[in-house]
VOROVO-569307 format. One line per 3 residues: number of its first residue (from 1); for each residue y, z, x of C-alpha. Coordinates in steps of 0.2 Angstrom, whole numbers, plus 5000, padded with zeros to 4 digits. Example, Ala and Ser with C-alpha at 12.3 -4.5 7.8 and 13.67 -1.06 7.14 Angstrom:
<pts>
1 = 4978/5039/5062 | 4995/5036/5068
</pts>
This chain:
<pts>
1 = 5012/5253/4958 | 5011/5243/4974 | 5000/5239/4987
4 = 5001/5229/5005 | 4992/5212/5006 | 4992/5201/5023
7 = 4992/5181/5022 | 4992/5166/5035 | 4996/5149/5036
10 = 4981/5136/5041 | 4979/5122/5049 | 4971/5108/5042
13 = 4955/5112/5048 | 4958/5128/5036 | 4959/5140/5053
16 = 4973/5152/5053 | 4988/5146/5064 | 4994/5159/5078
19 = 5008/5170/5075 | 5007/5164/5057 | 5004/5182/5050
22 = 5013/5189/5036 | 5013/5206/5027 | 5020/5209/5011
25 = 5022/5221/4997 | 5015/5215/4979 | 5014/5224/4963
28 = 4996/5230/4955 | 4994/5218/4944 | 4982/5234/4935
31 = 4986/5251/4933 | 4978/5268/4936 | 4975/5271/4916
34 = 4957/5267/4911 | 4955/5263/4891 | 4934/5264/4887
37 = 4931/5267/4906 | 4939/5252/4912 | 4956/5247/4918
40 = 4971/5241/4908 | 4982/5228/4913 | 5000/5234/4917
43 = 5011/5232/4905 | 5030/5231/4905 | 5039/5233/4889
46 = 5059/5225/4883 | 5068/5221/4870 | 5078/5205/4863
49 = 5094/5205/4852 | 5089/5192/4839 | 5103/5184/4829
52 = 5095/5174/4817 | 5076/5169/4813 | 5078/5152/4821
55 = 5079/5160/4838 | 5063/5167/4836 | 5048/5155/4835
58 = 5060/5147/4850 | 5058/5163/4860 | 5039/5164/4855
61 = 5036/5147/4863 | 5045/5150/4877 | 5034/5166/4880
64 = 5019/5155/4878 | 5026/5145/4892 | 5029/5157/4905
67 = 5015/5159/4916 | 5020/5161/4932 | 5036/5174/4938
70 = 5041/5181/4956 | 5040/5174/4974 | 5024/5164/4981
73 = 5020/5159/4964 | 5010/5142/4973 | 5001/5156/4983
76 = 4992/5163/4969 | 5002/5176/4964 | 5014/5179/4949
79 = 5001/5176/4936 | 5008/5184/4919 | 5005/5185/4902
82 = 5023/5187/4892 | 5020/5189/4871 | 5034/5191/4858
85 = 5031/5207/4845 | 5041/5214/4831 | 5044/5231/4830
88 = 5027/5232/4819 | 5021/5226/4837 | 5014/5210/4830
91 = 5010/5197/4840 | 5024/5183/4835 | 5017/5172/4849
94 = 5001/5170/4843 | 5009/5169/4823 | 5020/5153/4828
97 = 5005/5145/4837 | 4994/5146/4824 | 5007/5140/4813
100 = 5010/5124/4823 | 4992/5120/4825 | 4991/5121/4806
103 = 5004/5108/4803 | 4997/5096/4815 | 4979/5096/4807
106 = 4987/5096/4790 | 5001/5085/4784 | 5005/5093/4770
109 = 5023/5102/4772 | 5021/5116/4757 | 5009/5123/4766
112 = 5020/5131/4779 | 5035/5132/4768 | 5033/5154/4772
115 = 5031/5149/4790 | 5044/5153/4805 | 5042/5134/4810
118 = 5048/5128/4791 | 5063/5120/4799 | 5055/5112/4810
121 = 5041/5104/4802 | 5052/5098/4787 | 5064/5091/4800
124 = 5060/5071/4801 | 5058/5065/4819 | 5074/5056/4826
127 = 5076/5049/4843 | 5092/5062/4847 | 5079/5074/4850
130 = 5077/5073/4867 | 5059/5064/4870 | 5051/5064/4853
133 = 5052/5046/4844 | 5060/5040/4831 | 5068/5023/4824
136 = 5082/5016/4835 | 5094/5003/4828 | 5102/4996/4844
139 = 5101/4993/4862 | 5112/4985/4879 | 5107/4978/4890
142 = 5111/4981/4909 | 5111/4972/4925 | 5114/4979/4941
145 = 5119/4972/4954 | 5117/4980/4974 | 5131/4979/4984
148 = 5125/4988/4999 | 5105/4996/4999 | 5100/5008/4987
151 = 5089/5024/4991 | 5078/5030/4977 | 5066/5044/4988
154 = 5048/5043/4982 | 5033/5052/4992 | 5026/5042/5004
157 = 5011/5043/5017 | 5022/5044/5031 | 5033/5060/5036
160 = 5044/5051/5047 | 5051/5037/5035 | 5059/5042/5018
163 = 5053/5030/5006 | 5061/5022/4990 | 5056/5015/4973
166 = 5058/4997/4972 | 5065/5000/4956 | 5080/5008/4949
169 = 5076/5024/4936 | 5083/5027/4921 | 5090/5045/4927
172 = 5098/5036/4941 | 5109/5026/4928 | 5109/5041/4916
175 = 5118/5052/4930 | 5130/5040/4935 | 5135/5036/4916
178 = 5138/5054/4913 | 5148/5057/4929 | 5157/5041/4924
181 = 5160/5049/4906 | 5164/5069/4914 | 5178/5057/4924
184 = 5184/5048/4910 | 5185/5062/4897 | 5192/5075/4912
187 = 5179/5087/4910 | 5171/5099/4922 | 5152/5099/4924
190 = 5153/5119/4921 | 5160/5114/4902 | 5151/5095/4898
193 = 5138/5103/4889 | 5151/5109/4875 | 5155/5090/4874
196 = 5148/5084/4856 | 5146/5065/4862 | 5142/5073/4878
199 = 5127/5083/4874 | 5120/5072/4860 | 5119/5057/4874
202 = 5114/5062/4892 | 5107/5080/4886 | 5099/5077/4869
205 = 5093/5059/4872 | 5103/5051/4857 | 5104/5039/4873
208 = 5087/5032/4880 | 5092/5020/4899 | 5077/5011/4903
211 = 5072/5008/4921 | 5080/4992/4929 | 5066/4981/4937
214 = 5069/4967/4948 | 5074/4952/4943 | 5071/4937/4954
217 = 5082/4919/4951 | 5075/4902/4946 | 5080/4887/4954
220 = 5095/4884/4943 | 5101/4903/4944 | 5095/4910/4931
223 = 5087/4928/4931 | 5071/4931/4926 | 5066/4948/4921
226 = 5050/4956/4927 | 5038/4972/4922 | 5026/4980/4933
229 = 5010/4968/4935 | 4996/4978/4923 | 4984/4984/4932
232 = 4970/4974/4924 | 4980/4962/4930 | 4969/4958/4947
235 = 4967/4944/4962 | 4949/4943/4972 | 4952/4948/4989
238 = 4946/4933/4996 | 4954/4920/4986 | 4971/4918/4977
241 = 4961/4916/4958 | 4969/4931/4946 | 4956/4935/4933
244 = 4958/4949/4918 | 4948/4964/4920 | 4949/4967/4900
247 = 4942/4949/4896 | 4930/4948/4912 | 4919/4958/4924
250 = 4921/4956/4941 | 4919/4963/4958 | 4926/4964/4972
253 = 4945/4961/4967 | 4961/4972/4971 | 4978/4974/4959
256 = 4992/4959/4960 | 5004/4975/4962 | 5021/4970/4962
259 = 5031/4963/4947 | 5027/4948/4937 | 5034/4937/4924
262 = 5025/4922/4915 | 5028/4903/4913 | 5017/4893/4901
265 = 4998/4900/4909 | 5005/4903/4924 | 5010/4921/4931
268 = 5023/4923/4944 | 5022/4940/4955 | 5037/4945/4963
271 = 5046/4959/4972 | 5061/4967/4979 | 5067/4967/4997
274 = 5066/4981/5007 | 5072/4987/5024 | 5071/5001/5035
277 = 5085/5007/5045 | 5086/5020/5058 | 5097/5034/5062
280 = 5103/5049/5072 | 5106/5066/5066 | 5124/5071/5070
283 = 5135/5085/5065 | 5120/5100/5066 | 5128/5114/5076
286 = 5127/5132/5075 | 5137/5132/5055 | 5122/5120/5049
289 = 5109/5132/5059 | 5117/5146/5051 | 5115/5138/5032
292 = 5097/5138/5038 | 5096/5119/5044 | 5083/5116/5060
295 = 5087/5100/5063 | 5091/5093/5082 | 5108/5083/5087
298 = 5099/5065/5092 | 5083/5066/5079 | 5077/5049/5075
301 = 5075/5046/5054 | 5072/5032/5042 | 5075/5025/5027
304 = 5069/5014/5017 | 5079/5005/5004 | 5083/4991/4993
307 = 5089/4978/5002 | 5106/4971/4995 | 5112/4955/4984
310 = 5098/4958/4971 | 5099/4959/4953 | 5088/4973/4940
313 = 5088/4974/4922 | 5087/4988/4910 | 5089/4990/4892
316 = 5101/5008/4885 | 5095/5013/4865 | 5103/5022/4854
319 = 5107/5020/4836 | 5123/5010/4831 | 5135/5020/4829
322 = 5131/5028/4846 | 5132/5011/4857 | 5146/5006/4847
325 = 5155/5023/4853 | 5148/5019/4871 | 5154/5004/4872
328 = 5172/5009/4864 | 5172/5026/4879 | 5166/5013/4896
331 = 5174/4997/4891 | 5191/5005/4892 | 5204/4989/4895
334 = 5191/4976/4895 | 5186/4962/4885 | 5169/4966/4876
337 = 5167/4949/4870 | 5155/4943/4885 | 5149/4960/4892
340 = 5159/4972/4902 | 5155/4980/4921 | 5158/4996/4931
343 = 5155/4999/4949 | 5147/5014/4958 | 5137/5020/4968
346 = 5120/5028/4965 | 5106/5035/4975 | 5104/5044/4990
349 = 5117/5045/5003 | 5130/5037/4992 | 5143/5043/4999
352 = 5137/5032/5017 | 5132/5016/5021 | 5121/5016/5005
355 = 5121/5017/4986 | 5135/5003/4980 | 5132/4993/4964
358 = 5139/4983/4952 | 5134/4988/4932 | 5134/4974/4922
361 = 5131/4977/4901 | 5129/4962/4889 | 5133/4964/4872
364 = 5127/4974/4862 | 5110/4970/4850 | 5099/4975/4836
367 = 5084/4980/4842 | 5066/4969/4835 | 5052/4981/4832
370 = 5040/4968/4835 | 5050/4958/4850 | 5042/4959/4866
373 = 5055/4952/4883 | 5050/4946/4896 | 5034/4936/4887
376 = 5022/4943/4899 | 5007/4940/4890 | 5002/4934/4871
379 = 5010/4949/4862 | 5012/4956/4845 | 5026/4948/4836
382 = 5015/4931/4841 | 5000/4938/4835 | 4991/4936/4815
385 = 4988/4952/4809 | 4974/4947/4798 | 4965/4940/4812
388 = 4966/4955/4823 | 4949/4963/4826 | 4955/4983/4825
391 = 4962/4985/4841 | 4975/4984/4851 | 4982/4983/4868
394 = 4992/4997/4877 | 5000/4993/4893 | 5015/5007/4900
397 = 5030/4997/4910 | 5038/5012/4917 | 5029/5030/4922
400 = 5023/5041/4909 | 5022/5060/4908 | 5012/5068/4897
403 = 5007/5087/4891 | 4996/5096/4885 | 4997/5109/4870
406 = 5001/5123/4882 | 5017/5112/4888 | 5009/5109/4907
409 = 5010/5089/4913 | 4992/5085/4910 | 4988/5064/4912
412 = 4970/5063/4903 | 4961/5053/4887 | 4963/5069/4877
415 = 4979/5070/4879 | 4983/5052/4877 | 4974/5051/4861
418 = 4982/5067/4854 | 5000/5059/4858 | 4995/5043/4850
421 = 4985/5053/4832 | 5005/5061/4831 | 5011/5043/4829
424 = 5000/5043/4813 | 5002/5060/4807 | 5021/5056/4807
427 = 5018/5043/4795 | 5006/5052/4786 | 5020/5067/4784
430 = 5034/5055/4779 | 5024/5046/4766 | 5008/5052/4759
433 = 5006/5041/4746 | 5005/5026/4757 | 4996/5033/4771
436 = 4982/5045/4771 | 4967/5039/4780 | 4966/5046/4797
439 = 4966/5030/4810 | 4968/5036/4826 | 4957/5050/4833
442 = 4951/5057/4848 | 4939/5042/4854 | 4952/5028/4850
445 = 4954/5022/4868 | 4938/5013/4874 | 4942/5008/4891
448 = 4956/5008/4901 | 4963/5002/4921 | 4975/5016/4924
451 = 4983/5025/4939 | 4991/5042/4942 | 5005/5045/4953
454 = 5017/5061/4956 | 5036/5059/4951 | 5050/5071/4954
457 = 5070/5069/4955 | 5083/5075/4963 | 5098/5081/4951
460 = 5116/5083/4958 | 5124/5096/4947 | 5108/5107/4952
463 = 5109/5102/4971 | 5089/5101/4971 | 5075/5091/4967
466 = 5064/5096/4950 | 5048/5101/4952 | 5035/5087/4955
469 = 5026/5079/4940 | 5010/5069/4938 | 5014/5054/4930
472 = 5002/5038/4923 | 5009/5024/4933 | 5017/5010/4929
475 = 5005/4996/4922 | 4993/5008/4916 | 4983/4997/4903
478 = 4973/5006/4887 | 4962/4999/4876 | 4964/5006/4856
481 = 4952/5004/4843 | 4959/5006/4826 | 4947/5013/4813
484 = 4948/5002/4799 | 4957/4990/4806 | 4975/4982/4809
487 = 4986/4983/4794 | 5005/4987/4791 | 5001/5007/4793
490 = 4995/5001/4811 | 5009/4989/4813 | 5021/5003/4810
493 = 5012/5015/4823 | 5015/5000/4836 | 5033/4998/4831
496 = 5035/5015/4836 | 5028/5017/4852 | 5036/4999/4857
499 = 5054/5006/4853 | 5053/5025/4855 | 5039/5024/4870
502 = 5024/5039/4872 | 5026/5054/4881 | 5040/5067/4889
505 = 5057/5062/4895 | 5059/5044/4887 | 5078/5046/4888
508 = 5075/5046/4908 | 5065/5029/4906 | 5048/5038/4906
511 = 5035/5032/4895 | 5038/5013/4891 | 5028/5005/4882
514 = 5020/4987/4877 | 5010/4982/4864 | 4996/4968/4862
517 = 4984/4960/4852 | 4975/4950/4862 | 4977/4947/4883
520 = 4978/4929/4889 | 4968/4923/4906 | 4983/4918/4918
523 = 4983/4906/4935 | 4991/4911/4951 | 5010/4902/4950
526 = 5019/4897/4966 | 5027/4909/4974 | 5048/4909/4970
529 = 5057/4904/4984 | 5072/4917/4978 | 5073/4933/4984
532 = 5090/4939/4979 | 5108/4932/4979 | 5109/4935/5000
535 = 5099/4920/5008 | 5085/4924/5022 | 5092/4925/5039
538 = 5087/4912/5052 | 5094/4919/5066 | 5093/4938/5074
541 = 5108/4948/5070 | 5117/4952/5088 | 5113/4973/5087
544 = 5096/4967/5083 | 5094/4954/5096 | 5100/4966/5110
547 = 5087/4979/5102 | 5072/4967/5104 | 5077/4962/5120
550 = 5075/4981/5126 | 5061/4981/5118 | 5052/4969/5128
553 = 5060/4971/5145 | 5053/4989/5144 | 5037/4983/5140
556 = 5039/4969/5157 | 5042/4985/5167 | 5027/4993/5163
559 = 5017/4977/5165 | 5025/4975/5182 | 5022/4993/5188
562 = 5006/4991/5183 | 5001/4975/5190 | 5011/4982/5207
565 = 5001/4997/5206 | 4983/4987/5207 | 4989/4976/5220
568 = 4991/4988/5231 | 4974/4998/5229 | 4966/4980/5234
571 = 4965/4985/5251 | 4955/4997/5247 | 4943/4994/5233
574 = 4941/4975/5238 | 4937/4974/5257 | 4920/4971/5262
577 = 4907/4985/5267 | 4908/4989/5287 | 4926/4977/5289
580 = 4940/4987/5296 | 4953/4990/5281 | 4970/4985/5289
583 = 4986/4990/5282 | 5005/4992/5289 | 5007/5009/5298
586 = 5016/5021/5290 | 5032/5019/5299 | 5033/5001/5295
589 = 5029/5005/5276 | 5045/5015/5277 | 5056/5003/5284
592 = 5051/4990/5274 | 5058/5000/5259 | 5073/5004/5266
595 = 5076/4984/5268 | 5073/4983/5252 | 5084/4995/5247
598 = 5100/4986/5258 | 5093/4968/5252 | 5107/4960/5239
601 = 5093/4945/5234 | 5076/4939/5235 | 5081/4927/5249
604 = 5089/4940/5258 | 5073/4952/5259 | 5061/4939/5264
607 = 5073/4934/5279 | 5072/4951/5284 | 5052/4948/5284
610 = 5053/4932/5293 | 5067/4942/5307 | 5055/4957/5311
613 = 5044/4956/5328 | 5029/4948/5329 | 5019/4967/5332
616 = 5028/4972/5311 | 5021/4954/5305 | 5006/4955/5313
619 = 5001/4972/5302 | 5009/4963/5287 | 4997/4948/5290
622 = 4985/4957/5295 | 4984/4968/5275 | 4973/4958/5263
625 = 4976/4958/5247 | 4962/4949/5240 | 4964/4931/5246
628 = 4979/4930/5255 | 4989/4943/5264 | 5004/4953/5262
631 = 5015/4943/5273 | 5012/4927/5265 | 5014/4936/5246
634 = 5030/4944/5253 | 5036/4927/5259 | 5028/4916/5245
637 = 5043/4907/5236 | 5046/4908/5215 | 5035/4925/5217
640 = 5018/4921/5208 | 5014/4938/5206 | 5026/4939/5193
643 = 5023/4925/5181 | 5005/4933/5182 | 5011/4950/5176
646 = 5020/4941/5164 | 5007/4930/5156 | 4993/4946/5157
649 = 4986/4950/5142 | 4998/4967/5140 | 5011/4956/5138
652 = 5005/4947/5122 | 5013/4953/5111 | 5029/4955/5119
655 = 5029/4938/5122 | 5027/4932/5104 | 5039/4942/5100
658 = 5051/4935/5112 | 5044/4918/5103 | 5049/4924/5085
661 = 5066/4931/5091 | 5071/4917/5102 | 5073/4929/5116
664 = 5069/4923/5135 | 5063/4931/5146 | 5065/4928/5164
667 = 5052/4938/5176 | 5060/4930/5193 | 5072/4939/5195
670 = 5078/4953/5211 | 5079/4966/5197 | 5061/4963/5193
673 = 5055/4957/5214 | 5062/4975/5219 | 5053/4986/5203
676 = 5038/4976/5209 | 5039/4980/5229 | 5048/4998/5228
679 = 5030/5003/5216 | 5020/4994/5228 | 5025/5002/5245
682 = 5027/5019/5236 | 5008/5017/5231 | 5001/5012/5248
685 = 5011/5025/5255 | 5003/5038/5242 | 4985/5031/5245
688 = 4986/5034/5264 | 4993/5050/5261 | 4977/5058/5249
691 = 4965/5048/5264 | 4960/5037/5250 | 4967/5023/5263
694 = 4961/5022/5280 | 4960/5011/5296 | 4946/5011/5305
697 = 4951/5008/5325 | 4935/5001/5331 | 4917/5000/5327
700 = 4905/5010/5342 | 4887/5014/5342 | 4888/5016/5321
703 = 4902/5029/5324 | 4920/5025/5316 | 4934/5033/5322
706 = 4949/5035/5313 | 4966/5031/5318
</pts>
């Protein structure tokens, strides 16, 4: 029933890495049975206690769903097939399937009133089932406020830097309400699922938390909430002119990126501040490399984060009676009548230097179909229906996942366009007297300015991230044609997707949607001086100051040994053919080392220069080194040499960054006269030894003679 296969890792030229061999034991995925002279699949057969009938179209989905079983499923293997029968051994998989496909191409509920899927389909849609739409009543807003930075890890190009969103998700504030409601209400994460309140919020979606976007402040304080800038949305790349890719062709143009928010014609981009910090690994002994950790005491990592003193808002749904309960359960001693806060922390490596916040939530309010905040653009409540030109305006303000009929994250047109006809046939189901024509179909999006990104999370009662996800990224922008036009069966498809959003997850701020009738051309506005509630920093913190200055001096050091090391080959490589080369004996190369060594300052060596006897000066004046001589450059006051090396091209940009930092640097100095010598003499004396350096005694009959 087994057999022996052999894999290897690969390089990224697709070469097998050395000692990368690996042998394993797999099952046959046929057997040794032959059915019409060919070989059958192996089969494994099991049986299910059923309680009640409701458990099994429930268990013939989930059949349809597993694909994949066992170890090295990414490797290509574990590929299964798993089918439900009854003891009649009828396939129940495919019956439900059929069933369900039936239903979406027909509206009509009667038809399926014998099917294993009747509950279901005669179930309307409500937004407690956790990522379907449905009709919410009321929201809260949040603000939140950073304390300290905030870590939100995103994949990023580099793998020595752990990036961050610049935005705060909706799981993030989803988490840290429910470990803020297990808390209050003393349960144990093992038992919150039994929880009514519990369940029907943070597990079932009865609560939806938006994502919180940055929000700078105006010039009198006030916040002004942003979205992610659309991605037809664009600036030329040579110019600061914003033109709208849906109302004009052009070339040669990237997106705004960023955030954005709208005053009059004029569109504001903002975005968060960010910082990276550094650390050391610590604490990675032989207990941590037992757990499997390879990790090395002294490591350098990074993070990236959300810098702190800066505001995001974010909007929780829910029906009434739910944010009324939330309300009653977080407020506990406070007065609702202006809002009421908690404090936290959030992220990764809460528990350090990182994660701290401040949750502000406003009073509650009803929620407005057709209200569209922050005014972005010209959207639907401002627009006249009988004026619209059947079509509308899709853009997505947070990521979007979205599947396909088998239940695998599929981002495409199709897929799209099958999410959006369920938005009609939903109307068509609940009422279809009023609404029968078919409106949305498989070509309603014409064109569209959209991205795709991979989105994954990391949940604390599980200790591990979920499996990545392709998501459409935020600002994703469709356009939909409407067959027949705009009227209120249209209007009531947009109200949907504005307040219950399009896709998987939309309790986790996924799928986030807003709606238009028409996009208005929009001018650069000035950049907002606000960056947060923390002003910028003028001055260099002390740590980073004394970082800098390390920074630069090393780079000195190098310039110096370099510049040392070339001063000393001049002898050499810049003496005249046939001219004796002259340099200091040996002997005297040595002792002028050890006095450098023993001097205590600059003026202290170069009187031991001027006290030698005239035979020693003689070599030293005797060494050119270009235009002058060693004795004069040894004796030379304010040391020349020096400022060159300094103001040499290798030290440009050490010296602008002095320039930025307000850090001085001082190149006379013994510290930097004795680097300077010490290289030098040990180079001369290095070149002499490899016969690189000689000294020609005299000149006789075309013959030289060595000394």
């Amino acid at each position: 029933m087994t057999e022996i296969r052999q894999q290897t890792a690969v390089n990224e030229k697709g070469i097998a890495k050395s000692n990368s061999l690996r042998t394993i034991r797999v099952m046959k995925p046929k057997s040794s049975l032959k059915e019409n002279g060919s070989t059958i699949p192996r089969r494994f057969v099991g049986e299910i206690g059923i309680r009640d009938e409701s458990s099994i179209r429930l268990l013939a989905l989930s059949c349809s769903n597993l694909r994949l079983a066992g170890s090295k499923r990414n490797r290509g293997l574990g590929s299964i097939t798993v089918t439900l029968v009854d003891e009649h051994q009828n396939d129940l998989t495919a019956q439900v399937l059929r069933d369900l496909e039936e239903y979406i191409a027909s509206p009509d509920p009667e038809k399926h009133e014998k099917s294993l899927l009747k509950d279901y389909i005669n179930k309307k849609p409500s937004v407690n089932a956790k990522g379907s739409p449905g009709k919410a009543g009321f929201s809260i807003p949040y603000r939140v406020f950073t304390h300290s930075p905030l870590i939100f890890t995103t994949r990023g190009s580099d793998s020595n830097i752990v990036r961050t969103l610049d935005y705060i998700p909706g799981s993030a504030i989803l988490g840290f309400l429910a470990s803020e409601y297990l808390r209050r209400s003393r349960l144990t994460p093992a038992d919150a699922h039994q929880d009514g309140t519990f369940r029907r919020w943070f597990i079932e979606g009865g609560l939806r938390f938006s994502n919180g976007y940055y929000c700078p402040l105006d010039e009198e304080g006030n916040l002004l909430e942003t979205i992610p800038t659309p991605l037809y949305i664009q600036v030329y790349k040579h110019s600061s002119d914003i033109v709208n890719l849906f109302n004009h062709d052009a070339d040669d143009t990237k997106p705004l990126g960023g955030y954005c928010y709208v005053n009059g014609t004029s569109l504001f981009s903002a975005s968060p501040h960010k910082n990276i910090s550094f650390h050391l690994r610590r604490n990675t002994g032989n207990d941590n490399r037992w757990r499997g950790s390879s990790a090395i005491d002294g490591d350098i990592f990074n993070y990236e984060s959300i810098s702190a003193g800066q505001y995001f808002a974010g909007t929780i749904i829910g029906s009434e009676e739910d944010i009324r309960q939330f309300v009653a359960v977080f407020s506990e001693g406070q007065d609702t009548t202006d809002g009421f806060s908690l404090t936290g922390r959030i992220g990764r490596s809460s528990n350090t230097q990182y994660g701290e916040i401040k949750l502000n939530f406003l009073p509650p309010r009803e929620v407005s179909s057709m209200s569209v905040s922050p005014c972005l653009l010209k959207g639907l409540h401002g627009a006249d229906a009988d004026k619209a030109d059947g079509e509308f305006f899709m853009v997505f303000t947070s990521p979007a996942i979205l599947r396909n009929q088998y239940g695998y994250p599929e981002i495409s047109l199709d897929v799209l366009n099958r999410y959006l006809r369920q938005f009609s046939d939903r109307l068509h189901v609940l009422h279809p007297s009023q609404y029968s024509e078919e409106r949305l179909n498989d070509d309603s999006i014409t064109s569209c300015f959209a991205r795709i990104e991979s989105r994954e999370k990391f949940v604390s009662h599980w200790k591990n991230k979920t499996p990545g996800v392709l998501a459409l990224s935020p600002g994703s922008a469709f356009r939909v044609k409407v067959a027949g036009g705009i009227d209120q069966e249209i209007l009531e498809v947009i109200n949907q997707l504005q307040t219950a959003g399009v896709g998987e997850q939309l309790n986790e701020g996924y799928g986030q949607v807003r709606c238009y009738f028409e996009l208005e051309d929009y001018t650069a506005g000035r950049q907002g001086t606000d960056r947060g509630l923390f002003p910028l920093q003028t001055t260099v913190p002390p740590l980073a100051k004394e970082i800098f200055t390390g920074i630069i001096n090393r780079r000195f050091r190098e310039v110096i040994i370099s510049h040392a090391r070339s001063m000393a080959e001049k002898p050499y490589t810049r003496q005249k053919p046939g001219v004796p080369r002259k340099v200091p004996a040996p002997s005297l190369i040595g002792r002028l080392e050890l006095m450098l060594q023993n001097s205590t300052s600059i003026e202290d060596f170069q009187e031991k220069i001027r006290n030698l006897k005239k035979e020693a000066l003689d070599q030293l004046q005797g060494c050119f080194l270009g235009r002058e001589n060693l004795k004069d450059l040894l004796l030379k006051p304010n040391c020349p040499y020096l400022l060159e090396a300094l103001m040499s091209c290798a030290m440009t940009e050490a010296r602008d960054l002095a320039e930025k930092t307000n850090i001085e640097i001082r190149p006379v100095h013994f510290e930097s006269f004795t680097l300077y010598w010490r290289v030098f003499f040990r180079t001369l004396r290095k070149l002499d030894k490899e016969n690189k350096l000689t000294q020609p005694a005299s000149v006789e009959g075309g013959e030289v003679h060595d000394r």
